[in-house]
C-alpha positions as CSV (number, residue, x, y, z in Angstrom):
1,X,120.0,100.2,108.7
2,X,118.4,98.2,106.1
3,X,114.9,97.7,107.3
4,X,113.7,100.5,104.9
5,X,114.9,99.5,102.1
6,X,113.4,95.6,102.4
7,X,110.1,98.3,103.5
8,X,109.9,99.7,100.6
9,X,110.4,96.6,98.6
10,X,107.7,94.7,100.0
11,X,105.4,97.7,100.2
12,X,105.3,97.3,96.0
13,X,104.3,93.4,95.8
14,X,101.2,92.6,94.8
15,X,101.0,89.6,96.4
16,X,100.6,90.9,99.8
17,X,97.3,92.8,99.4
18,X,96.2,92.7,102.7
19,X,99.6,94.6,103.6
20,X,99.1,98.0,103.4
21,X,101.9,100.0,102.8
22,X,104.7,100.7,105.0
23,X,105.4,103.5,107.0
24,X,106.2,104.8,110.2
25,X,102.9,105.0,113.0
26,X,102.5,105.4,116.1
27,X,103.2,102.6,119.0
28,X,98.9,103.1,119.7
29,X,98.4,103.2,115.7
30,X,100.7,100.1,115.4
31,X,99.2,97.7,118.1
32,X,95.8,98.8,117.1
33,X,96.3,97.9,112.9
34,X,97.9,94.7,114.2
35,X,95.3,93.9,115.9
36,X,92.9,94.3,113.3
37,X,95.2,92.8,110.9
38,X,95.5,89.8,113.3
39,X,91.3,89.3,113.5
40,X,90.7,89.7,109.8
41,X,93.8,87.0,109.1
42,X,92.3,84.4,111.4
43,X,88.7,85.3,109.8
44,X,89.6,84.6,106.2
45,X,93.1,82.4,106.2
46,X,93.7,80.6,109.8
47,X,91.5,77.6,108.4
48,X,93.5,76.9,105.4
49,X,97.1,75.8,107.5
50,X,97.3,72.3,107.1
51,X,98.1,70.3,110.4
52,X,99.8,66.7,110.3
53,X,102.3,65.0,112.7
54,X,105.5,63.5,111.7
55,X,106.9,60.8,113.4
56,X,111.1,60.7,114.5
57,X,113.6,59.0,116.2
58,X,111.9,57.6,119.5
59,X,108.5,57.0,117.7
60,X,107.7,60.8,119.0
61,X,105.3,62.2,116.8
62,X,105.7,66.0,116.4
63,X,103.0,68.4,115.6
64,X,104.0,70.0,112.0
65,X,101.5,73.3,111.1
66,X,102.2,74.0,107.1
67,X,100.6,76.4,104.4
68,X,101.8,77.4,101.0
69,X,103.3,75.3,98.4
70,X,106.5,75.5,96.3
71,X,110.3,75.0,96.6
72,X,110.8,78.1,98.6
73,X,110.4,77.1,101.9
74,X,110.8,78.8,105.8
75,X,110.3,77.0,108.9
76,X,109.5,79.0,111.7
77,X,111.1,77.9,115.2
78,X,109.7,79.4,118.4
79,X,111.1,80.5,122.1
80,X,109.0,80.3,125.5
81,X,106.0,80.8,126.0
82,X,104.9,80.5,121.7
83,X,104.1,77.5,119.9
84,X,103.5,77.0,115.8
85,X,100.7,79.5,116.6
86,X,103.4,82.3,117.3
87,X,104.0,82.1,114.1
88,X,100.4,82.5,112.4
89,X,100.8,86.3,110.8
90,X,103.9,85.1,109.3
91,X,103.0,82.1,108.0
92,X,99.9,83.9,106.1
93,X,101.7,86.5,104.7
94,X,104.8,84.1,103.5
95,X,102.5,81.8,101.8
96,X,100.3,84.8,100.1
97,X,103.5,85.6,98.6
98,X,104.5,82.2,97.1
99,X,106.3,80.5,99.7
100,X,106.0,77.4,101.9
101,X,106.0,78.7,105.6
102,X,106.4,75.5,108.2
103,X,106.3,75.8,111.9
104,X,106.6,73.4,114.7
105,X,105.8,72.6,118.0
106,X,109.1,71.0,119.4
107,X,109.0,68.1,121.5
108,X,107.5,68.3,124.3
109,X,105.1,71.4,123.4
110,X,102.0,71.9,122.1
111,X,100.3,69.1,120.2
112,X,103.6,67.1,120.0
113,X,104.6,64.1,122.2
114,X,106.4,64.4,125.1
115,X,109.8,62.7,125.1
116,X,110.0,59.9,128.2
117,X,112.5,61.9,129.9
118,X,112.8,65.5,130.5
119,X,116.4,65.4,129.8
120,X,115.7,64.4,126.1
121,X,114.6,67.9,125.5
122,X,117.3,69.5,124.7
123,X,118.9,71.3,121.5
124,X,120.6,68.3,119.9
125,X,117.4,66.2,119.5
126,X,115.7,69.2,118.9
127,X,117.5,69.8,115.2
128,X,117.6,66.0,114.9
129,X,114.0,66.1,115.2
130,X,113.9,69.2,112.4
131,X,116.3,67.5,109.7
132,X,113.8,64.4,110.2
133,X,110.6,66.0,109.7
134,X,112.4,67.8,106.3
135,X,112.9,64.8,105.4
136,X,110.2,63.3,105.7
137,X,108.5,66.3,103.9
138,X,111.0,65.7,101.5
139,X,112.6,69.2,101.8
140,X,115.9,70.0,101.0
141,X,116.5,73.4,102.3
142,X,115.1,75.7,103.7
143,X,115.2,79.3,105.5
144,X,115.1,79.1,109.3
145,X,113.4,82.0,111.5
146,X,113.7,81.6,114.9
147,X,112.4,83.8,117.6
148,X,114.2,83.9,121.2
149,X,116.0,81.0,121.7
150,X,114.4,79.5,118.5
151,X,117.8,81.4,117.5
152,X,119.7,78.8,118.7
153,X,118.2,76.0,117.2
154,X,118.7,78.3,113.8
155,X,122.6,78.6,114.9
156,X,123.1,74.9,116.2
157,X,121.0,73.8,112.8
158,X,123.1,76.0,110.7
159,X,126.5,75.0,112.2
160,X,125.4,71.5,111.8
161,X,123.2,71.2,108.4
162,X,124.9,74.0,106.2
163,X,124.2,72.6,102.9
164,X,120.6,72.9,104.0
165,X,119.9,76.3,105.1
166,X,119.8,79.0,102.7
167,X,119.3,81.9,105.0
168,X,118.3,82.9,108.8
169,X,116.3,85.4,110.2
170,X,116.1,85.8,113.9
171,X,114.2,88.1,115.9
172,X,115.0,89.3,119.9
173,X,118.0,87.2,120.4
174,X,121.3,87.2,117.8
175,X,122.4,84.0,116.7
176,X,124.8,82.0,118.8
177,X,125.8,78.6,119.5
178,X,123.5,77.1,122.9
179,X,125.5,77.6,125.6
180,X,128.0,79.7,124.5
181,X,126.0,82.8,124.3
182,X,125.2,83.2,127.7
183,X,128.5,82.1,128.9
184,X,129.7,85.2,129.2
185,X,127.2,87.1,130.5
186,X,126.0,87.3,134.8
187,X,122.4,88.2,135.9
188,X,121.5,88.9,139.2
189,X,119.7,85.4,141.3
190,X,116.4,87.3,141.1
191,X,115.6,88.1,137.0
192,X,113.8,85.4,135.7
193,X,116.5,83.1,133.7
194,X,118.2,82.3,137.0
195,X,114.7,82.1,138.8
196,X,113.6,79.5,135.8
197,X,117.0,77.7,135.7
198,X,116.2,76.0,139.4
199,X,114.4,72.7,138.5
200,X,111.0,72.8,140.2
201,X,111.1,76.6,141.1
202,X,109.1,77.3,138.3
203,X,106.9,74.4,138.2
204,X,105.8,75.6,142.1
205,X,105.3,79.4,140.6
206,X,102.8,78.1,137.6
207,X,101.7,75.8,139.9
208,X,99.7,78.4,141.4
209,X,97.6,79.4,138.2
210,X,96.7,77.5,135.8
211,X,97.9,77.9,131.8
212,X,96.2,80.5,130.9
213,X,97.2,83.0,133.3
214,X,100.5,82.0,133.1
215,X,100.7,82.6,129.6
216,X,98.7,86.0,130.6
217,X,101.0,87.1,133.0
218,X,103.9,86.2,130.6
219,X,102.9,88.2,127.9
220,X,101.9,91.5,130.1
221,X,105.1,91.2,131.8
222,X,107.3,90.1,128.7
223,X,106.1,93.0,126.7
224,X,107.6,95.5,128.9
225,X,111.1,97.1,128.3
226,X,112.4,96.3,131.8
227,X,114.1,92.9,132.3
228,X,111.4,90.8,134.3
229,X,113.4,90.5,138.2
230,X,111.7,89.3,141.0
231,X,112.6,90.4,144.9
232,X,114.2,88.2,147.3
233,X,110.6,87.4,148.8
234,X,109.1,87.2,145.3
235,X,108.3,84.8,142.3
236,X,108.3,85.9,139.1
237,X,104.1,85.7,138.8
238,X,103.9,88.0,141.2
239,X,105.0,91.3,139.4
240,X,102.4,90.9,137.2
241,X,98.9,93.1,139.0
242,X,96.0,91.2,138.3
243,X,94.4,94.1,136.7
244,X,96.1,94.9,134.1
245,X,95.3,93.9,130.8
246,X,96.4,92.3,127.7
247,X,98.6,94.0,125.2
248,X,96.0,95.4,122.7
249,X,97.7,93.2,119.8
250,X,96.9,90.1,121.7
251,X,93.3,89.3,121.8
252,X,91.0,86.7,124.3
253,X,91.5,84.3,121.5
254,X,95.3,84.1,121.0
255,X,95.8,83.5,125.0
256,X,93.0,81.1,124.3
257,X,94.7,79.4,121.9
258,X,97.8,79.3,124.2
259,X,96.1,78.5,127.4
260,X,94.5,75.4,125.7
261,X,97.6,74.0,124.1
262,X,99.9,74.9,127.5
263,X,96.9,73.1,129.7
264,X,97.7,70.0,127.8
265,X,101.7,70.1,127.3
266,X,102.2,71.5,131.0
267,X,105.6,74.1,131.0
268,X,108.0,71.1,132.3
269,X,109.3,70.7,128.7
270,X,108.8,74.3,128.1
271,X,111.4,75.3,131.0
272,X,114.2,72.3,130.5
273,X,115.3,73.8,127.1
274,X,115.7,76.8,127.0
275,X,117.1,77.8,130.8
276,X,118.1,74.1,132.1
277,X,119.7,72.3,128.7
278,X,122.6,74.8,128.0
279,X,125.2,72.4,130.4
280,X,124.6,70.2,127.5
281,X,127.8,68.8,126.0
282,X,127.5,70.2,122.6
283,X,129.7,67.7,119.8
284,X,131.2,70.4,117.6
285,X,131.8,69.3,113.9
286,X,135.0,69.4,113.0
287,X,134.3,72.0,109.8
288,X,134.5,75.4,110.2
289,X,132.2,76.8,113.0
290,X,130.6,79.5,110.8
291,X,127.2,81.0,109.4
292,X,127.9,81.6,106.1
293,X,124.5,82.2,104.7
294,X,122.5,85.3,104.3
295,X,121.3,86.3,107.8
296,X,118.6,89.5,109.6
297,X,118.3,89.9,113.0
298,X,115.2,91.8,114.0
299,X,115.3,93.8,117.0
300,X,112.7,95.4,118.8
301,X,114.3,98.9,120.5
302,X,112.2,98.2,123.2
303,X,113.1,94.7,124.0
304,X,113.5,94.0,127.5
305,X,116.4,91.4,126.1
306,X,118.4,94.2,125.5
307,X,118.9,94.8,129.1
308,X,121.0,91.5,129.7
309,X,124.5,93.3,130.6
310,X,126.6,93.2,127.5
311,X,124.2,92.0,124.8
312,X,123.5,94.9,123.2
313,X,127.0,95.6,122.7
314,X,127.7,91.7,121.4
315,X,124.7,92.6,119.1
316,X,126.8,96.0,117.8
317,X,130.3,95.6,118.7
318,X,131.2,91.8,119.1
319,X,133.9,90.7,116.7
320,X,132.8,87.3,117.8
321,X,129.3,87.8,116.4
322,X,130.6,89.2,113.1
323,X,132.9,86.7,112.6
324,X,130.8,83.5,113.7
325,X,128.1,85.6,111.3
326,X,130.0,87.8,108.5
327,X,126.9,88.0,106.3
328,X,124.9,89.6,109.0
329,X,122.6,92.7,109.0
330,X,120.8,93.8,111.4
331,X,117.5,96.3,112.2
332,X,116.1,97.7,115.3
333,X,112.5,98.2,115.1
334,X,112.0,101.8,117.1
335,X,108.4,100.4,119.0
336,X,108.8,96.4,118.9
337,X,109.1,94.5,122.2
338,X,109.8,91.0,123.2
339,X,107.0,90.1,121.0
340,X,107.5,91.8,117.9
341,X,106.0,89.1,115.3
342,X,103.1,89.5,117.0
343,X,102.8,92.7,118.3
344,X,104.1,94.8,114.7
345,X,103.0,91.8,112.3
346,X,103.0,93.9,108.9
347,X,106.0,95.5,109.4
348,X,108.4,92.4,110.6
349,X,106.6,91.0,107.5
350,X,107.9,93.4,105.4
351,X,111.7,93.0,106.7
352,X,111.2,89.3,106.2
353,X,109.8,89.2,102.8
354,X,112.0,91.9,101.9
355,X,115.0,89.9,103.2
356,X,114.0,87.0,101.2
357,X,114.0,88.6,98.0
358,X,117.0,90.6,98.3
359,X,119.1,88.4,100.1
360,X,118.1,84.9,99.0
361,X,118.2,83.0,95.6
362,X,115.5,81.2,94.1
């Protein structure tokens, strides 16, 4: 794999002098420096992101988090349950290191407006709305990192946008085309995609709690290596014992910071994409169907994703994959979970920054 060689890169650049170097700890060692890492970032750094909204097609306006200056640009698209803020390690390190790091809250999420229907939240406005606020910014390319189905978006915008993508990092799921990617693959009624799929199953579940011990339960339960799968007679909250506590790499604060933003956008938007959109009709461009760009996938070994029948095996044996993606590479990172940007900070860092130098031109 490649990981240790963008490692040992990044582990030499001044720039990042809050990084200290790379090298192989502990899964206690790891979520503990993270941690710390995390609390002295917000201290110093949190307070110098720029917040704005842009306004697109519908008179939406979407909530646009931005740091950094420069033609080097990333913008930063999340999955469920993350927001811009999933993206705060990454976006302080990318920006100490002289980039422009960008990440949104789609459409109904976060700070941004809800679209009038719930059916307008789906992956076609959602890179309409991402080519506007570029423009708007007046950015002509960029590289897009995209966590869970934040992949998709990255694949959809990539087949789409070409001439304005330079390269694509993706971290827990491999990049496919919405829809397509899950086409192939069964789960049983009971794991959670299915559960979530059903319009207002969900909605009754949360109902029961409010945000912030959804996004509680979501995060113990999501950081686990065993595909989260509910009984016949159970909901998908209930696996989660009351007692247990948050993974030591997220603090009081960050599900704060979730809680409060969830509490206001409500999970309505937040379910329709990613499990009840990919029925969407999907207008393929005529041009070749390819990602031709520079692209990492970052996988954490101990991603409960990897338990989906067959996807581990599209992710290593697929001639679909490697020939929808030629210029792929691809690292597994031995401790990561579901929530490896947040949970191993410094070290998916390092594979990003070392990723940009290597792979991508100035």
């Amino acid at each position: 794999m490649k990981g240790q060689q963008y490692q040992s890169k990044l582990a030499s650049s001044p720039a990042l002098n809050y990084i200290s170097k790379l090298k192989p700890r502990s899964n206690e060692e790891s979520s503990k420096q993270s941690y710390k890492t995390s609390l002295e970032l917000r201290a110093s750094k949190m307070e110098t992101i720029q917040h704005k909204f842009v306004q697109v097609e519908g008179g939406l306006k979407l909530h646009v988090a931005d740091i950094g200056s420069g033609d080097k640009v990333v913008l930063f698209l999340h999955g469920f349950p993350e927001i811009w803020y999933s993206w705060r390690h990454q976006m302080l390190a990318l920006s100490s290191s002289g980039h422009r790091a960008i990440a949104v809250d789609y459409r109904g999420f976060g700070l941004s407006d809800h679209p009038p229907k719930v059916e307008d939240a789906n992956y076609v406005n959602i890179v309409a709305d991402l080519v506007a606020i570029l423009d708007s910014l007046a950015i002509p390319k960029v590289v897009l990192i995209g966590k869970d189905w934040g992949a998709f978006v990255a694949s959809w915008f990539g087949v789409l946008h070409p001439d304005r993508v330079s390269g694509i990092v993706t971290l827990g799921i491999p990049l496919a085309i919405p829809g397509s990617f899950l086409a192939g693959f069964t789960v049983p009624e009971g794991v959670y995609t299915s559960r979530w799929g059903e319009p207002g199953r969900a909605e009754a579940d949360f109902g029961r709690l409010d945000a912030k011990m959804v996004i509680r339960n979501v995060y113990i339960l999501f950081s686990g290596s065993d595909m989260p799968t509910a009984a016949e007679n159970q909901e998908i909250m209930d696996l989660v014992d009351p007692s247990t506590p948050l993974p030591p790499w997220f603090s009081e604060k960050d599900l704060s910071a979730y809680g409060a933003l969830y509490q206001k956008s409500g999970f309505q938007f937040a379910l329709q994409i990613p499990y009840r959109s990919f029925q969407l009709k999907l207008d393929m461009p005529k041009t070749e169907q390819k990602l031709n760009m520079p692209a990492l996938l970052i996988m954490g070994a101990k991603d409960y994703c990897l338990k989906f029948p067959g996807i581990e095996d599209y992710i290593l044996n697929d001639a679909s994959m490697k020939e929808f993606v030629p210029d792929l590479e691809t690292v597994f990172m031995d401790e990561g979970n579901d929530f490896v940007q947040e949970q191993l900070p410094e070290q998916v860092n390092g594979l990003i920054l070392g990723f940009l130098e290597a792979r991508i031109s100035p």
